[in-house]
C-alpha positions in Angstrom: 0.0 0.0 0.0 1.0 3.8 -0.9 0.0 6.3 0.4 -0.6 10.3 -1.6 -1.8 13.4 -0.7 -2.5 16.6 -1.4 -3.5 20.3 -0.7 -5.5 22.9 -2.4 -6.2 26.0 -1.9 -9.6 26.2 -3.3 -12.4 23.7 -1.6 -13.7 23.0 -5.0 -10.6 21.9 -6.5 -10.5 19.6 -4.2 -13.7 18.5 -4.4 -13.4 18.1 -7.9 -10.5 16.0 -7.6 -12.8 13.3 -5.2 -15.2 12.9 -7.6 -12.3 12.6 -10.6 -10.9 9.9 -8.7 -14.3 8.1 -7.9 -15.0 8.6 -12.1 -11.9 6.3 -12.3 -12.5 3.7 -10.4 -10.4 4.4 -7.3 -12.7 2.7 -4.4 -14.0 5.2 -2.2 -12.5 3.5 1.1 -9.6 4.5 -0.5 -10.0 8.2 -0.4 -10.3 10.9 1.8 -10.7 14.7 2.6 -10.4 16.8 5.2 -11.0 20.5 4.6 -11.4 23.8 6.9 -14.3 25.0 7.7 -13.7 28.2 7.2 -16.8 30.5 8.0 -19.0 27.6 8.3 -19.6 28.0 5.0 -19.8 24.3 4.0 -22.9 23.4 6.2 -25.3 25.1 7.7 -25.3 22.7 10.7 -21.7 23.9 10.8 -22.2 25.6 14.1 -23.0 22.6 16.2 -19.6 21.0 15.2 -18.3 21.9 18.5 -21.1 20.2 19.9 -20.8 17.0 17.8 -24.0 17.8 16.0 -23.4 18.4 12.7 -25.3 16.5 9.8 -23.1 14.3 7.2 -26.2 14.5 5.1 -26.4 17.8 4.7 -22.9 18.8 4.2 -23.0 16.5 1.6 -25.7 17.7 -0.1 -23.7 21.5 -0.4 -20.6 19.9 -1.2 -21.9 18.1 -3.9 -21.8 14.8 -3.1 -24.8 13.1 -3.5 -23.4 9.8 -4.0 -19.5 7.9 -2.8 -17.5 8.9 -0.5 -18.7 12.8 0.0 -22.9 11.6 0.6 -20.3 10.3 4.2 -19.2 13.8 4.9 -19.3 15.3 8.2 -18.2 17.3 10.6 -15.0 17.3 13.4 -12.5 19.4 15.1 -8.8 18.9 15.1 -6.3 20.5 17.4 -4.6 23.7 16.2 -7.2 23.8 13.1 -10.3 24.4 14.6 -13.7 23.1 12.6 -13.3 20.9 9.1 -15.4 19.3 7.0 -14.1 15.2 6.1 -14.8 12.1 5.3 -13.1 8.8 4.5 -10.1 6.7 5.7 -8.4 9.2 7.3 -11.3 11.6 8.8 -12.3 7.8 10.9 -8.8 7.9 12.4 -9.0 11.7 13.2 -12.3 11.1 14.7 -11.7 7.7 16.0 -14.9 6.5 14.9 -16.2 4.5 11.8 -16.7 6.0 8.2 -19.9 7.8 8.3 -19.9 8.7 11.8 -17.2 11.7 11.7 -18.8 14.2 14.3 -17.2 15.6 17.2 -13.7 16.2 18.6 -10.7 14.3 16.9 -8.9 11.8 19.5 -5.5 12.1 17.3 -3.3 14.7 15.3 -3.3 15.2 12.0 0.2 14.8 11.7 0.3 11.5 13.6 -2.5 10.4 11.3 -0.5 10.9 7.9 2.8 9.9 9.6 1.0 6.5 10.3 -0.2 6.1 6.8 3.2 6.3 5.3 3.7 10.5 4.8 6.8 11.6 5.7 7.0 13.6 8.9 8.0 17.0 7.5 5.4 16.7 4.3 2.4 16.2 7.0 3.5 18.8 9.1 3.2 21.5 6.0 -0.2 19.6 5.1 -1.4 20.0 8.5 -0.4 23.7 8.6 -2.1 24.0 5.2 -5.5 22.8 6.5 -5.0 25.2 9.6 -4.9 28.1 6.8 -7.8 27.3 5.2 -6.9 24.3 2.5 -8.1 20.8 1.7 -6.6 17.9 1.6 -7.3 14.9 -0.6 -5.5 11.7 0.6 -5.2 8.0 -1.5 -4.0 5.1 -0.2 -3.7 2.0 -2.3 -1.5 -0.6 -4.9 0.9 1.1 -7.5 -1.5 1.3 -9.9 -4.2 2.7 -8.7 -1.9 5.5 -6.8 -0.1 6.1 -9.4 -3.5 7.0 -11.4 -4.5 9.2 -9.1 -1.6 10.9 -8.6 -2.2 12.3 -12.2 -5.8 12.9 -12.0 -4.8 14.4 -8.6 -2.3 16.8 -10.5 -4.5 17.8 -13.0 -6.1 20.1 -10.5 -3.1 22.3 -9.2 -2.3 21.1 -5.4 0.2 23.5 -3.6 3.6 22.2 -4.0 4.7 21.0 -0.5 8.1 21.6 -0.7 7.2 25.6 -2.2 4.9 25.8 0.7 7.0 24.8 3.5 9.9 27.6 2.0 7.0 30.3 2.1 5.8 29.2 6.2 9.2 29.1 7.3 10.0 32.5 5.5 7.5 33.9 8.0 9.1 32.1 11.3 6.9 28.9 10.7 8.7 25.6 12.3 6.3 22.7 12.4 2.1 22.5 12.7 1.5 23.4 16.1 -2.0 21.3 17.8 -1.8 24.8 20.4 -2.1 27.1 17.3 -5.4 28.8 17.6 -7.2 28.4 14.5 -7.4 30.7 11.5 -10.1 33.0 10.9 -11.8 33.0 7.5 -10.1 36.7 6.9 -6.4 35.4 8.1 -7.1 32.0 5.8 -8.2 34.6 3.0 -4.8 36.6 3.5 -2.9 33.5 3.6 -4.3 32.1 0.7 -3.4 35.2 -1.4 -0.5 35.6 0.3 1.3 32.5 -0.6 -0.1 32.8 -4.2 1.7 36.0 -4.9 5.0 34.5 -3.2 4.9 31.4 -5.5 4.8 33.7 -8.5 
């Protein structure tokens, strides 16, 4: 088994991407997302996240998954990223409950969740950090083949380069994703965002 992931900027990218990979055959156990929650835009259950409330129904239904492995989404909250929207593989470890039942407050770190799935350390520590300022991330696991297929159709949609992202953090004192780091705002994940566009340029 491999192991691939990775972030965009823009939720519907990513989104895209899910479906794309579902379209080609990738089983859906195979796949996951996790995505801020920025402004509780994604669901408007969003606000009993903290609560464990939230509806995987209906935050499917926004994010356009009516069907596969976003009709599971739901709601969680991780440690130094505040409120996201997941589902799959990886949001049950997060959660530490089964697929389809991500509510609540996550057990483990993000970090320690990608780290265990075969990321290496430093790459989950700028994906981590990139979900804290407002990104998504889209996560495979499987044989050769099938990874290797969806690491194209995973390109086609222009995920942040890790290695360009962890240059532009660490220009701006950035050492590793802290679980302590209070969560961005949707205006500092907006600024961030554009931020680190105009420094890849």
């Amino acid at each position: 088994m491999r192991t691939v992931t990775r972030l965009y900027d823009h939720h519907a990218d990513a989104v895209q991407v899910v479906n794309d990979l579902e379209a080609a055959g990738i089983p859906h156990s195979d796949i996951s997302i996790v995505a801020n929650n920025r402004g509780e835009r994604y669901s408007p259950d969003a606000a009993d996240a903290g609560s464990g409330a939230g509806t995987g129904a209906t935050a499917g239904g926004i994010l356009g998954g009516g069907v596969g492995l976003l009709a599971g989404i739901g709601l969680l909250a991780i440690p130094g990223v505040g409120p996201v929207v997941a589902a799959g593989w990886l949001a049950a470890t997060l959660a530490g409950a089964g697929v389809g039942a991500v509510a609540g407050a996550a057990t483990g770190g993000i970090v320690g969740s990608l780290t265990n799935a075969g990321v290496p350390e430093n790459e989950a520590n700028v994906y981590a950090e990139g979900v804290r300022r407002g990104g998504s991330l889209v996560t495979v696991r499987g044989a050769d083949g099938d990874v290797a297929r969806a690491e194209a159709i995973m390109a086609a949609r222009s995920p942040a380069d890790w290695g360009e992202r962890d240059r532009a953090y660490r220009a701006s004192g950035w050492a590793r994703f802290d679980p302590s780091a209070p969560a961005y705002t949707p205006t500092q994940a907006e600024v961030e965002r554009d931020r680190v566009r105009t420094n890849a340029l």
